[in-house]
Each structure stands twice: as C-alpha cells, then as structure tokens.
C-alpha positions in Angstrom: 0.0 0.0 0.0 1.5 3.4 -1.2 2.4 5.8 2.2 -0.5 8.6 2.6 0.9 11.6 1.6 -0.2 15.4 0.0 -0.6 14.8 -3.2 1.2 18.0 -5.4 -0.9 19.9 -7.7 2.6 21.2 -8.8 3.2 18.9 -11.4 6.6 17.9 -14.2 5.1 19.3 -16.8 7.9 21.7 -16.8 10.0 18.5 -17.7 10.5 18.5 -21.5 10.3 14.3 -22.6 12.3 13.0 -25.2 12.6 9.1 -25.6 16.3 9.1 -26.2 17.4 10.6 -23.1 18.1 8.7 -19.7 16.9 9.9 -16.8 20.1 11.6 -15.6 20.1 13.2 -18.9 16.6 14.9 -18.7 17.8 15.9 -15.1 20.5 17.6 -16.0 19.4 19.6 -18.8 16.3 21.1 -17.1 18.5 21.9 -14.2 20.5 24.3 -17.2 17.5 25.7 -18.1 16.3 26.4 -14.3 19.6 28.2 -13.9 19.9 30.2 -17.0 16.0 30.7 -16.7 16.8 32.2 -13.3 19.9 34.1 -14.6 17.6 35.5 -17.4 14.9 36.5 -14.7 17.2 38.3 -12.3 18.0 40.8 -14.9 14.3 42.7 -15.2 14.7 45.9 -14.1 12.6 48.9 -13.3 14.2 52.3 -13.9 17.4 50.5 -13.6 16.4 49.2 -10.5 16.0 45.7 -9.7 13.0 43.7 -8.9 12.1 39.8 -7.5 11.0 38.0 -10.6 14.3 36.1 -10.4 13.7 35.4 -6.4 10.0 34.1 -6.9 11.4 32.3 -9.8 12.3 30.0 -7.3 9.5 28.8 -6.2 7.9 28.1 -9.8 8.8 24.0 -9.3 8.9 21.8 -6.4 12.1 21.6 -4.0 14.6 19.3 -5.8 17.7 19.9 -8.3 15.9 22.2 -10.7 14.5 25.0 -7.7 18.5 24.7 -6.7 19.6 25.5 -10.1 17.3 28.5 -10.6 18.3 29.7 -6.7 21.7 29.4 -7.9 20.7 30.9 -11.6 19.1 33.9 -9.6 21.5 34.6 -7.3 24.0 34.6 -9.9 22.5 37.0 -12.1 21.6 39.7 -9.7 25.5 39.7 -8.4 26.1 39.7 -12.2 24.1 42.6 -13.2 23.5 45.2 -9.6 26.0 43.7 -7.2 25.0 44.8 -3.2 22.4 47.0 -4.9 20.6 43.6 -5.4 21.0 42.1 -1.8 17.5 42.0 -0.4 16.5 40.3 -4.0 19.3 37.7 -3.1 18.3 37.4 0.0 14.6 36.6 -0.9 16.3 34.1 -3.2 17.6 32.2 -0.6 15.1 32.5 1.8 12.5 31.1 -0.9 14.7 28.5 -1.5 14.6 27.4 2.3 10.8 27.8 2.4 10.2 25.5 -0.3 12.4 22.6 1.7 10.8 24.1 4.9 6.9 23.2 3.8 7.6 19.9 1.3 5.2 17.3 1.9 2.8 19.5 3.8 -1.1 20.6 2.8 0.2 24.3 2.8 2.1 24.8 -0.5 -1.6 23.5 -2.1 -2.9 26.6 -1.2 -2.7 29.0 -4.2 -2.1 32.1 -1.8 0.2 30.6 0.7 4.0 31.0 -1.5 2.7 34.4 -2.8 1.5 35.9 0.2 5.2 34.3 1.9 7.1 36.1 -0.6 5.8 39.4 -0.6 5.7 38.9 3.3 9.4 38.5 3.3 10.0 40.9 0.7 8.5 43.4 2.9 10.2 42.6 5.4 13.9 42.7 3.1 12.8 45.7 1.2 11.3 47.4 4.6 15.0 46.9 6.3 16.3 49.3 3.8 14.0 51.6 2.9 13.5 52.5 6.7 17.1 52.9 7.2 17.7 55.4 4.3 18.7 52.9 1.7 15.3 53.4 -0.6 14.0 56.7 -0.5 11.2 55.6 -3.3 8.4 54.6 -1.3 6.3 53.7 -4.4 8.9 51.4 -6.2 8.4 49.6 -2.4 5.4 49.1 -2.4 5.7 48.0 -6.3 8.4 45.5 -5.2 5.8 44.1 -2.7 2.9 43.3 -5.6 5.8 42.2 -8.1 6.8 39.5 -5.4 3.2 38.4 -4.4 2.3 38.4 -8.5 4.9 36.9 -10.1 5.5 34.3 -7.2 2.0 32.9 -8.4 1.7 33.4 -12.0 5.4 31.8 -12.4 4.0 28.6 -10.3 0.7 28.4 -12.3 2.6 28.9 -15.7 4.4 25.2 -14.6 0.8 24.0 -13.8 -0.3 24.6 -17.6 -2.0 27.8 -17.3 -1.5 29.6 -20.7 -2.1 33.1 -19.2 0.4 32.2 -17.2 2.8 31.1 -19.6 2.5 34.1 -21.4 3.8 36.0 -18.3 6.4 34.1 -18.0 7.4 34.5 -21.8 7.3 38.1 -21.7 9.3 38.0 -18.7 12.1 36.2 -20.0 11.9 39.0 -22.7 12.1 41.5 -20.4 15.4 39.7 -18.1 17.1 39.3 -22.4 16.4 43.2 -22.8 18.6 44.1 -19.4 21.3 41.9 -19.5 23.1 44.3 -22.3 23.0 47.8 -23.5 23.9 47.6 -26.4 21.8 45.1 -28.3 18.4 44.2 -26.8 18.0 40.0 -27.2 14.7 40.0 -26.1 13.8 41.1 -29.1 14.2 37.6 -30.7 11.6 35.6 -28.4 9.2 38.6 -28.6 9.2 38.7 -32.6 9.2 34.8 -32.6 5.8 34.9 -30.7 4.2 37.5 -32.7 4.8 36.3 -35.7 4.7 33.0 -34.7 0.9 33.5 -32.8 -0.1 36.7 -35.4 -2.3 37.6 -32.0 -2.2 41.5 -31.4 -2.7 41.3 -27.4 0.6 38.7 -26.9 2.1 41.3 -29.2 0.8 44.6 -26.7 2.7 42.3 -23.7 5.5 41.6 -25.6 6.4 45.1 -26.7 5.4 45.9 -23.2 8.2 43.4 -21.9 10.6 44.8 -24.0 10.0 48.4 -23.2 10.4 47.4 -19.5 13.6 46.0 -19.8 14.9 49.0 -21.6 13.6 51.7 -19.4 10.6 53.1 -21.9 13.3 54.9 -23.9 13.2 52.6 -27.2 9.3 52.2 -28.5 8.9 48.5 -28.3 5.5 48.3 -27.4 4.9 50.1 -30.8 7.4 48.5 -32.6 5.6 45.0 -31.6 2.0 45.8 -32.1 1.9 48.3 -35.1 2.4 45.0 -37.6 0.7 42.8 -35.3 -2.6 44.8 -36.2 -1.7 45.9 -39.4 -1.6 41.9 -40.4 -4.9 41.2 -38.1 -6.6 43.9 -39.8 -5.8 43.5 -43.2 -6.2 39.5 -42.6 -2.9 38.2 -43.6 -2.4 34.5 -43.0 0.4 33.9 -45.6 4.0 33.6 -43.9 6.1 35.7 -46.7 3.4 38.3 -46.0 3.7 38.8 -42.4 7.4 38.4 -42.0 7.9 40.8 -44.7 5.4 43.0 -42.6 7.2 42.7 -39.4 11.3 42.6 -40.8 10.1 46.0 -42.7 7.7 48.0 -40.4 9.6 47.0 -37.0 12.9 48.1 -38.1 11.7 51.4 -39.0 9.6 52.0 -36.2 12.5 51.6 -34.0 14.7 53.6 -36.5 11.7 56.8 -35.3 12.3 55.7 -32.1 16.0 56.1 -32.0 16.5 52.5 -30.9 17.8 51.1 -34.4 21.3 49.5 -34.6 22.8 46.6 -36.9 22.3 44.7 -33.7 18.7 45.2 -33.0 18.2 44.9 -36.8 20.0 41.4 -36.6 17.9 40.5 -33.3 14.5 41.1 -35.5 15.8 39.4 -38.9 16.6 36.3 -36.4 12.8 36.7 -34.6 11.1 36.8 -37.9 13.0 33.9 -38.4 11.9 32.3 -35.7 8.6 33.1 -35.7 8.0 31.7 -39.3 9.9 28.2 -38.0 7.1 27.8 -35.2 4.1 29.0 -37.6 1.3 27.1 -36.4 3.3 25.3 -33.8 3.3 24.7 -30.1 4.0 28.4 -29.2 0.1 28.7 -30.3 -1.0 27.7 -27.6 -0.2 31.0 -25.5 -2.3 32.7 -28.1 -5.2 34.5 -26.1 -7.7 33.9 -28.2 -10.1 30.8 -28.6 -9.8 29.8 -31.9 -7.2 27.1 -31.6 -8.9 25.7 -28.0 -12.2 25.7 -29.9 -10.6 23.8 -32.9 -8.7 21.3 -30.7 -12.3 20.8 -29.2 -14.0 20.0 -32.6 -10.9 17.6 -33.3 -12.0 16.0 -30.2 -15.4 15.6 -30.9 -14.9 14.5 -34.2 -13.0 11.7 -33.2 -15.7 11.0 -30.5 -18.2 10.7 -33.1 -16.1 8.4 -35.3 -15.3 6.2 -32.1 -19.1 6.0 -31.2 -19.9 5.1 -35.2 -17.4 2.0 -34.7 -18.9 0.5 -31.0 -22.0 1.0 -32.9 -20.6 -1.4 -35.8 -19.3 -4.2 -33.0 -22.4 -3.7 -31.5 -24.5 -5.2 -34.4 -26.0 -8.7 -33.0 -24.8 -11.5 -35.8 -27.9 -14.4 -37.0 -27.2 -17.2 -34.9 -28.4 -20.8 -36.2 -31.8 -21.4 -35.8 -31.2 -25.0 -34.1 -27.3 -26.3 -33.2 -28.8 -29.7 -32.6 -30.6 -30.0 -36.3 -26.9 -28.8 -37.5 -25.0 -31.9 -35.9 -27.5 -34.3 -37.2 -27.6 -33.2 -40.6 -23.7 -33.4 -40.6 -23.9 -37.3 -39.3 -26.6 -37.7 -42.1 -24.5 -36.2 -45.0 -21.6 -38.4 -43.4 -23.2 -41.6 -42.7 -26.7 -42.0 -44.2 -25.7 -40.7 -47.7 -24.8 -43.9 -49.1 -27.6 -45.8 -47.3 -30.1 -47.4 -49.8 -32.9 -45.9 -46.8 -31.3 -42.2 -47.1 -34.2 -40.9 -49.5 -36.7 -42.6 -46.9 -35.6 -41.4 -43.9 -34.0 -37.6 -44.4 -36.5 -36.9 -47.4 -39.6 -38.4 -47.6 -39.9 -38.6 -43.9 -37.8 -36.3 -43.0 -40.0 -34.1 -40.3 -40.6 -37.9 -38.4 -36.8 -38.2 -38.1 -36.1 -34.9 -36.9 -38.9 -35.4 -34.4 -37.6 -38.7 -33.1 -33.9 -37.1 -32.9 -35.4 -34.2 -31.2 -36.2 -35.6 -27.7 -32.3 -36.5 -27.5 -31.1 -32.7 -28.8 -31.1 -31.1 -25.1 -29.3 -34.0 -23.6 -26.9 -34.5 -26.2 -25.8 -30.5 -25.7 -25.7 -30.3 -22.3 -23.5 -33.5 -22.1 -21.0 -33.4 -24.7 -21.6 -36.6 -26.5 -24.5 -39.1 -27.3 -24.8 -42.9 -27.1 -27.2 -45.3 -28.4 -29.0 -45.7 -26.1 -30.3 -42.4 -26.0 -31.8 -42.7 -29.3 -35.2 -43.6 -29.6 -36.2 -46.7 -30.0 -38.2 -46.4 -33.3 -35.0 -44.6 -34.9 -32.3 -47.0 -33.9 -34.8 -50.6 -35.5 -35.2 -48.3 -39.1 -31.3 -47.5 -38.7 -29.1 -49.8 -40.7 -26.3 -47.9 -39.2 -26.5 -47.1 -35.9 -22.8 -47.2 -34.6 -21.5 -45.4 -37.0 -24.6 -43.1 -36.7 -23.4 -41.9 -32.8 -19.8 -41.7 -33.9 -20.6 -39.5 -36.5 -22.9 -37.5 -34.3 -20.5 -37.3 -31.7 -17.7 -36.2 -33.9 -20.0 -33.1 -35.1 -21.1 -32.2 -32.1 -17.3 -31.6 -30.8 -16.7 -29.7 -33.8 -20.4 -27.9 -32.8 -19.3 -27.1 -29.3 -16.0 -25.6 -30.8 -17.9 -23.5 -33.3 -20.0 -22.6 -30.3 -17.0 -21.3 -28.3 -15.1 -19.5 -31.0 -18.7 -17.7 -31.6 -18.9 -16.9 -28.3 -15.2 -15.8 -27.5 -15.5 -13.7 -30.9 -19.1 -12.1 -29.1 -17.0 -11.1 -25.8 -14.1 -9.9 -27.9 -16.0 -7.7 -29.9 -17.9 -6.5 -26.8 -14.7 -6.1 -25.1 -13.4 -3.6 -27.3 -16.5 -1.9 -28.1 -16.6 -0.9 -24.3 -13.1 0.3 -24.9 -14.2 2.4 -27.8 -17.1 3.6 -26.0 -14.7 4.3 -23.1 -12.4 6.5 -24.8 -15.4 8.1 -26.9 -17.0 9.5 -23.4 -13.4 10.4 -22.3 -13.1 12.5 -25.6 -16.2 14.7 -25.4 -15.9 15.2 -21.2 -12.2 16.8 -22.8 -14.0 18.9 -25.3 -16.5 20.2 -23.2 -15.7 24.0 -23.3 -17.5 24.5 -20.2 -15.2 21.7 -17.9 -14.5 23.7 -14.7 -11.1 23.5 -13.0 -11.3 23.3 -9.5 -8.7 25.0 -7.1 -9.8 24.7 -3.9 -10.8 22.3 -1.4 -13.2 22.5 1.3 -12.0 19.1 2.7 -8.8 17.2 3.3 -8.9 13.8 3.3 -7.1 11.5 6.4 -6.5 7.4 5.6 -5.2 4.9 7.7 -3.9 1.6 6.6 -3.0 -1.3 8.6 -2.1 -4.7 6.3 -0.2 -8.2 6.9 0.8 -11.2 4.4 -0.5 -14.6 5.0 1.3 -16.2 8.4 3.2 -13.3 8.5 4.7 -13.1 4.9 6.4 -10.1 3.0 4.5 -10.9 -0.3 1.0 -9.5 0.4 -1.6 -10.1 -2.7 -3.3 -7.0 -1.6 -2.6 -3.5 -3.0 -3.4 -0.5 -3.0 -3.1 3.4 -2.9 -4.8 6.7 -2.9 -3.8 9.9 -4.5 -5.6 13.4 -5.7 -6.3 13.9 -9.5 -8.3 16.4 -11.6 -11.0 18.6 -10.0 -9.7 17.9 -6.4 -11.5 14.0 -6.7 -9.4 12.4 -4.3 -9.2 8.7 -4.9 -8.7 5.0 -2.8 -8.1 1.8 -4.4 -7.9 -1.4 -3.3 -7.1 -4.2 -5.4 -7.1 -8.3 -3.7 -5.1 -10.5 -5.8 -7.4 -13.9 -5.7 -4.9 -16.3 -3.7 -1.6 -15.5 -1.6 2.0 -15.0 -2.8 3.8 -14.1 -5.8 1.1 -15.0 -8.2 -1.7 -12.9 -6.6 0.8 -9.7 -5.8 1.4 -9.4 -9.5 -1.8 -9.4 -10.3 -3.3 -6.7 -8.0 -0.3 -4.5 -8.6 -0.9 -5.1 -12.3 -4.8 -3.8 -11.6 -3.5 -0.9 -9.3 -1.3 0.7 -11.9 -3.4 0.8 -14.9 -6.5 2.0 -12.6 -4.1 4.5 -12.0 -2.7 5.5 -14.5 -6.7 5.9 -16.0 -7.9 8.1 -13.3 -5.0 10.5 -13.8 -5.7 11.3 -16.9 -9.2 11.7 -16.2 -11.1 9.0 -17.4 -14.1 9.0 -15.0 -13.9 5.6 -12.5 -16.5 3.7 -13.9 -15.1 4.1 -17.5 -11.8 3.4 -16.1 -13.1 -0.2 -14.8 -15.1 -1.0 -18.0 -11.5 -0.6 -20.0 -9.8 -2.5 -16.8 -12.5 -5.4 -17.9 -12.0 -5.2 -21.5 -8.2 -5.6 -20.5 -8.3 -8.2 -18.6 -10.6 -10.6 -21.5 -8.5 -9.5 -24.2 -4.7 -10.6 -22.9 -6.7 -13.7 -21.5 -6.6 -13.6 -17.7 -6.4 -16.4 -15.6 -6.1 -14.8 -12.7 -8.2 -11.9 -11.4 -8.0 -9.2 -8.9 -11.4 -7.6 -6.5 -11.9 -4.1 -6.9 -12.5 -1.5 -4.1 -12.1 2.2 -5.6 -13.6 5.4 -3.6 -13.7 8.2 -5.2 -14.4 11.2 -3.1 -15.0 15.1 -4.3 -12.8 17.5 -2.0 -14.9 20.1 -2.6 -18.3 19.0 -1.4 -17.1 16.2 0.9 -19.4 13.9 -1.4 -18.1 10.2 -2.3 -18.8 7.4 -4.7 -17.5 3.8 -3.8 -17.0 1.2 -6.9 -17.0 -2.8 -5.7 -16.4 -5.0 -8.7 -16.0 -8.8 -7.0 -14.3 -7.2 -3.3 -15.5 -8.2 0.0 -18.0 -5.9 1.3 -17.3 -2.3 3.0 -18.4 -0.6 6.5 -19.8 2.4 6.4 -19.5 4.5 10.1 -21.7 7.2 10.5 -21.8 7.5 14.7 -22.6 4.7 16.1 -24.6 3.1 13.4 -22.5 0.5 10.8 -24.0 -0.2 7.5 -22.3 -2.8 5.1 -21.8 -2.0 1.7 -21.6 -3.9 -0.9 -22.8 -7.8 -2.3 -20.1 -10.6 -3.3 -19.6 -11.1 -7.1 -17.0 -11.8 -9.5 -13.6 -9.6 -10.3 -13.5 -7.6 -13.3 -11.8 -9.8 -16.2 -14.5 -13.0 -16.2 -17.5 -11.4 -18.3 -18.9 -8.9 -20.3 -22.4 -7.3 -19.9 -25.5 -8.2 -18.0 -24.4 -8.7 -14.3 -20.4 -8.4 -15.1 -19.9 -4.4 -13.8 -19.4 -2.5 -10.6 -21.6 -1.7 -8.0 -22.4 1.6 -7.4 -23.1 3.0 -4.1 -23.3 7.0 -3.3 -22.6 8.1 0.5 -21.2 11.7 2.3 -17.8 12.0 4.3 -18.4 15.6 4.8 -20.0 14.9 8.5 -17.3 13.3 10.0 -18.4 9.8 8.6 -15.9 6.9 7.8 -15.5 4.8 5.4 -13.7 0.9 5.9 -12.4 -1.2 3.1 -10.9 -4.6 3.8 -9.9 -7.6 1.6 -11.4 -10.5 2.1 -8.9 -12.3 4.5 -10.2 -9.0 6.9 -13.9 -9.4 6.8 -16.4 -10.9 8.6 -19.0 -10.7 11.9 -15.8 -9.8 14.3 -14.9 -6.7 11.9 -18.4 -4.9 12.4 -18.4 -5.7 16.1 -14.9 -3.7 16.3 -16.2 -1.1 14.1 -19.3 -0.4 15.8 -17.3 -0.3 19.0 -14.8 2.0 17.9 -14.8 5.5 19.7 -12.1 7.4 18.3 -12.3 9.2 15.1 -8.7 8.1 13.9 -8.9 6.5 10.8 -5.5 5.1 11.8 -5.9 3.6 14.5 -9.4 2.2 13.2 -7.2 0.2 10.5 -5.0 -0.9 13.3 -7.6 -2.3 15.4 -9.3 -4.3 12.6 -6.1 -6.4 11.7 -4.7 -6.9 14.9 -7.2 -9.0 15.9 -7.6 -11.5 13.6 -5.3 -14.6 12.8 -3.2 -14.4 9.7 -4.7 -17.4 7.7 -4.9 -14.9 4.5 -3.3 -11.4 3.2 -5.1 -9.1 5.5 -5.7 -5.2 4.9 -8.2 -2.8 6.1 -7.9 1.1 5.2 -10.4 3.2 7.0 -11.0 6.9 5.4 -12.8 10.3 6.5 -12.9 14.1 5.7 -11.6 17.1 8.0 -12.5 20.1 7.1 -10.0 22.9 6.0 -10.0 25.5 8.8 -7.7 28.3 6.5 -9.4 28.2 2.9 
C-alpha cells in the first residue's frame, strides 16, 4: 500500500520528454535551463532598479535539483548585473529556497495564496529593512516591489501548472530579463518577434512590446514596434507567412529607426525573430495565443474523433444471426456423413424427414448439455429403421465436438468484440468530457482527506496479494483503491499490482472511474486472464465532501456514521471474467463531509468480528481504526483494512 501523503498539484510538466534521453540526462538539462531561466529573470529591471522576478522564480517548481539551479541561476545574475544593490532580491532568493524545503510534503504549499502571500511577506520585510534605514527613498517602487513579489511568485507557479495566461507572463518576462542583461543590443527582441509572428495575435504582441520596453527603461518604442504589424496583419487578414514576415522585418525596423532605438544589432535580433517566428508558424507556441480559436478547434478535433469512435462501437455492437437449431446442424452433418450412401437415405431424411427430426429431437437437449451421445439415448423407433446405428453416434458425436467448438469461437468472438466496443465507448466518453468548453477546473478544497492503513501477508509473509493506494487527481477527486489478488504469494501480488497501476494510471488522466473499470475489464478478457483481482475504488470530491464507492468482486465495506455501521456492498465476481449483464461494478453514493468513515478490507479481513470492532470504535482516527481491525484477527490470509474520513479545512 503506497504511504499517505499530500498529493502535489505542482506537477513535471515543466519536464521536457524526449525518448532518447536517460533519466540523468533529462535531469540535467532542465536543471541548465532552471539556472539560466533564473539568470535571465534576475535581470528585469525597473528604472534601472532591480526587482524579484528572479527570487519568486524560485519557487515556480517543487524543491529538488531544478529550484536549486534557478536559486543558484538567480542569485548569480543579480550579483552579475547590480552587485549589493541587489541584496535583499538575493536574500529573498535564498530564503525562498529554504521555504520551499521548509513546507515539502505539507497541505500548505496546495494553497494557491500561501508561497505568494510568503514572498511578498518577506519581501516586505527585506525591502522594509532598507527603505527604513535610508537605503530606498522611493516609497512607491516599495510598495511595487511588494505586488511584483506576491504576482509573479504565483503566475510563475501556475505557468508550470499549464495555465497559458500564465505562460504568457512568463514568456514576456524572460523577454524583459534578455532586454537588461546588455546595453547595447536588446536579445529580447528575438523571443518577442518569434511569438508575434509566430501566434499573429495583437494582445501577446501589446505584452510583448510591453516586456521589451520594461527592460529598456521606456526609452526605445517597443511596445509600438511589436504591435503596429501585429494589427496591421490582423486587420488586413494576412495568413500567408512571406506576408507577415515581410510586414514585421520591414515595419519593426523602421519603427525603432523613429524611435532612436535602431542599430545593426537590434536589426539582426529582428531578422533572427522573424525567423523564428515563421519556423514555429502554427506550432506549439500557439497555444499562448489569447484567443479561442485554436482551444475551440482542438475541441471540434476532439469531438470529431468521438463521433467516429461512437460510429465503430455502434458497428461491433450489431448482434450477428445465430443458427436457428445447433442440434438440427450436428444431425444433418452425421446424415450427409453416414446415411448418404444408405439405400434408406431418400426414406428417412427426405420423404420422412419431419418424423426423423422429431424422433432425434427428444435426445437434442441431452446430447448438448453433455457433450456426447450414445445409443441408447436414441429412440427406440429410430435405432430398428437404422441400418447404421454405430457409425450413426460416432458421426454424431464427432459433429457435435466440432459444434461445441464453433460454439465457443462464436462466443469468445461475441465477448471480444464486446470487449473492445466498451473500450471504444470508453475513450469516446473520455473525448467529449475533454472537449466540453464549459469543464471547470477546481482549485480549492473545502475538505482534506485522512487514511489509515494497517495490512499483513498470509502467516506473517512479505508478499501481500493486496494492493493498493490513494492519490488526488483532476477537480480535487481524491481517490482509494484497493485491489485483492485472488490467492496468496507471488502470483496474486502481481496481479493486484498489475490492476493498481493501470486503474491509476486511467484516473490521472481523467477518465471517470466507472469508465476506467469498463477498460480494466476489457483488459483483462482481451490478454486472457487467468487470474483476477477484486476491486475496491472510492472516489471522493474535496470540494463537497461527497463520495462514490466502486466494488467489482471485493469483500463488502463498512460504512461508520456514529454509532450506526451499515455494510456495503454484495459478493460477485472480479473484473476480467465477463462482459455485460451482471459483469460491472456496483455503485453505491454516501457523504464524508459529516465526519463519517468509510472501511475497506480484503477478504482475509472481513467478517462478523470486523463490524463488532467497528461499531465499538470510539475514536475518530482512521489510523488507529485500520489498526484495530487487523490486529485482531489470525493471519490465515493477506489481511488489509484502510479506513477513510474528511476534515474540514480550517484556512481556505
């Protein structure tokens, strides 16, 4: 069972995969780009003065190698570029640095206001050591500093959580740090170019030129050197790429020539943005666009391959004719093998056909249902008319094993086909839920949830056929799986983990949990199975304190609300042995937000004794709940009981 931890909202997706690199590899080089990202940062300047984009920088990923490397990157570039007139901004650094090892693993860097309202805490604090001892006679650009620290702190954090507002920030800051680490050429001009040309969107071009202008002190009219071809190509609709780098080498160069800001270099810095720009034309640096045209195509795209996903489980859904009688199929195979060189054939499979048929008829439900025929079990009028009896039943009996395997490849084919169309269906669902414009993203939680887990092998043994773990995912739906292995050791271990990991890795990604154990069945009929794992999966919404438990074939659940225990939940068979009609989870709906708690065991922990002890529990630890249940009860099978309730959060 995976340890019960705070599950990070602060995700990798800063971490830029690429198959052919190791681990150490991928490590290494987003460490380089945390510390020149850092370096890059520390150089924004106001008025020449410098400001804590580089400090909160910091605190943009999760404490590890990469926050080291843009501490390091940070505090490099502000000794770099203001020496002592940067120490409070180096301090801050630091100190960020430290809070993020400080509060790992806790509930409060989950809160989005906790880092920002930390950093402009201590920026105060920094900022306010000088400024009231004569250091900083500005007391706007103080208070400034403040917001810059609070703002940036979480717009850099969300921009590594996917927001694309975000992202955008942190793009046009990185063009702002280029601008002030020289004089003489300004490099940020490259990115911001790139972008515009590359996204042909007028408002990233505003914050762009907006950037740039920053990081040169308002002296060089970047902001209208950025947006004047960004609208003259909005308005005049030009989609063509010769068009609009043409539009942006030509009208940018001598806007900054009327500005006074034109050099070879900055020329150069454009050419090399155009560039740029018109190698990631229609690329991934779309996505930072602010309009909705591209999220609204990518959410046609997905509905369009919903539909065509739908059309196919349609097709596998189409019922095929089945024979109108299996038994009149075996005995017209032992007729066309036996009886048709008889001198009787005519007689007895023409002329009176219906009268054999009916005489074979009264046998047809016996012969199926056993697998083979003798004669004996043919009437008594057929076998004195038959001049070939014998061979009659050994023909019989040979078609009917060739019937029974026709029988099973039909129906293998059937669950096969059904198998997959659930899959299709599956993924189709999963497709329109991502292209529903109106999907809300949930950031706060009203609840926290508290687990306790107590487990033991079979007489004592390491190996354990029970697994399990729990872990937040989309929307704040916090989520508890069990899985039971059927039998003990090795065996049963791989199986259950094999169960816990794709249920996993299915309700990450946001497939909804009964979807998830419709694909888990399909799985587990397609590779062939032979040996299945129960299914306990709770699936509770932080925000409401509202919970939905999922048993497919696991050992029934306990349900604490005071002093009353109800049990949850019927025995049936594990996911992997059927499709349709009874084969699916159970379903029940129930509320944590009361204080309430919820038991799961396996099997080896159930029973008469387990209700008694949870009806007599008095604490409301869900630890020591899990505790008592096991350490009771003799270890003649793998044991677990996990036992889950909601706290509310007192600071929201």
């Amino acid at each position: 069972m995976n340890g019960v931890g705070t599950q990070r909202r602060i995700t990798k997706k800063w971490v830029i995969r690429h198959r052919n690199l190791s681990e150490k590899q991928r490590l290494l080089r987003d460490s380089l780009l945390m510390l020149c990202g850092g370096f890059v940062l520390a150089g924004i300047r106001i008025f020449g003065a410098p400001v804590p984009i580089g400090a909160c920088f910091v605190l943009s990923v999760p404490f590890g190698v990469c926050s080291l490397a843009a501490m390091l990157g940070a505090v490099g570039g502000y000794l770099a570029l203001f020496g002592a007139d940067a120490a409070p901004d180096i301090a801050l650094a630091l100190m960020m640095f430290s809070a993020s090892a400080v509060f790992q693993g806790t509930e409060l860097p989950l809160k989005k206001w906790f880092f920002p309202c930390l950093c402009a805490g201590v920026c105060a604090l920094l900022d306010g050591i000088s400024y009231f001892g004569g250091n900083v006679g500005n007391l706007t650009f103080f208070v400034a500093k403040i917001l810059i620290a609070a703002l940036s702190s979480a717009a850099l954090r969300s921009s590594f959580c996917g927001s694309r507002k975000a992202q955008l920030f942190l793009l046009t800051a990185v063009c702002a740090g280029l601008s002030g680490l020289t004089g003489a050429v300004n490099l940020g001009l490259i990115p911001a170019i790139a972008c515009c040309v590359a996204t042909g969107d007028p408002a990233v071009a505003a914050a762009m030129g907006i950037a740039l202008d920053l990081g040169s002190g308002f002296t060089g009219g970047m902001t209208v050197a950025a947006v004047l071809p960004a609208l003259l190509c909005y308005v005049l609709q030009r989609q063509e790429k010769l068009p609009v780098a043409t539009t942006y080498l030509l009208l940018t160069n001598l806007t900054l020539l009327l500005f006074g800001s034109n050099s070879i270099a900055n020329a150069l810095c454009v050419a090399a943005g155009v560039g740029g720009g018109v190698l990631l034309w229609q690329g991934r640096i779309q996505r930072i666009a602010l309009t909705a045209g591209s999220q609204r195509g990518a959410a046609t795209a997905l509905r369009n391959a919903a539909e065509v996903l739908e059309y196919v489980h349609g097709c596998l859904q189409t019922n095929e004719a089945t024979p109108v009688s299996e038994a009149e199929d075996v005995y017209d195979g032992a007729a066309e093998r036996v009886c048709r060189c008889c001198a009787r054939f005519h007689r007895c499979w023409e002329y009176r056909a219906q009268e054999t048929y009916s005489a074979l008829s009264g046998t047809a439900k016996q012969m199926i249902e056993r697998g083979f025929v003798e004669a004996d079990d043919l009437p008594e009028a057929f076998r004195e008319q038959c001049c070939h009896v014998e061979g009659f039943v050994t023909a019989v009996n040979q078609e009917l094993e060739g019937m029974l395997y026709r029988r099973r490849y039909r129906m293998e084919l059937c669950e096969s086909r059904q198998a997959v169309a659930d899959e299709l269906s599956c993924i189709a669902k999963y497709l329109r839920a991502e292209s529903d414009a109106r999907r809300r993203d949930r950031t706060e939680a009203a609840y926290s949830p508290e687990v306790g887990i107590s487990s033991v092998g079979k007489d004592g043994s390491r190996i354990s056929g029970d697994r399990g773990t729990c872990f937040a995912a989309r929307n704040l739906e916090y989520y508890v799986i069990l899985c039971d292995g059927m039998g003990t050791g090795q065996e049963a271990a791989q199986c259950s983990e094999d169960t816990l990991r794709l249920l996993e890795r299915l309700l990450r990604s946001g497939i909804a949990p009964e979807q998830a154990l419709r694909l888990l069945n399909s799985c587990e009929i397609l590779r062939g199975a032979t040996c299945f794992a129960t299914v306990d999966l709770l699936q509770v919404d932080l925000t409401t304190g509202e919970a939905n438990i999922y048993k497919w074939g696991a050992a029934a659940s306990y349900f604490r609300d005071g002093d009353e225990v109800k049990k949850i939940g019927t025995v049936t068979t594990p996911p992997g042995v059927g499709v349709g009609g009874e084969h699916a989870p159970e379903r029940y709906e129930l509320s944590l937000k009361g204080g309430e708690m919820l038991v799961l065991v396996s099997d080896g922990a159930g029973g008469m004794e387990t209700e008694a002890n949870i009806a007599a529990f008095r604490g409301d630890s869900p630890q020591e709940l899990a505790a008592l249940l096991i350490a009771g009860l003799p270890a003649e099978d793998d044991m677990t009981a996990v036992a889950i309730s909601l706290r509310p959060c007192t600071s929201r």
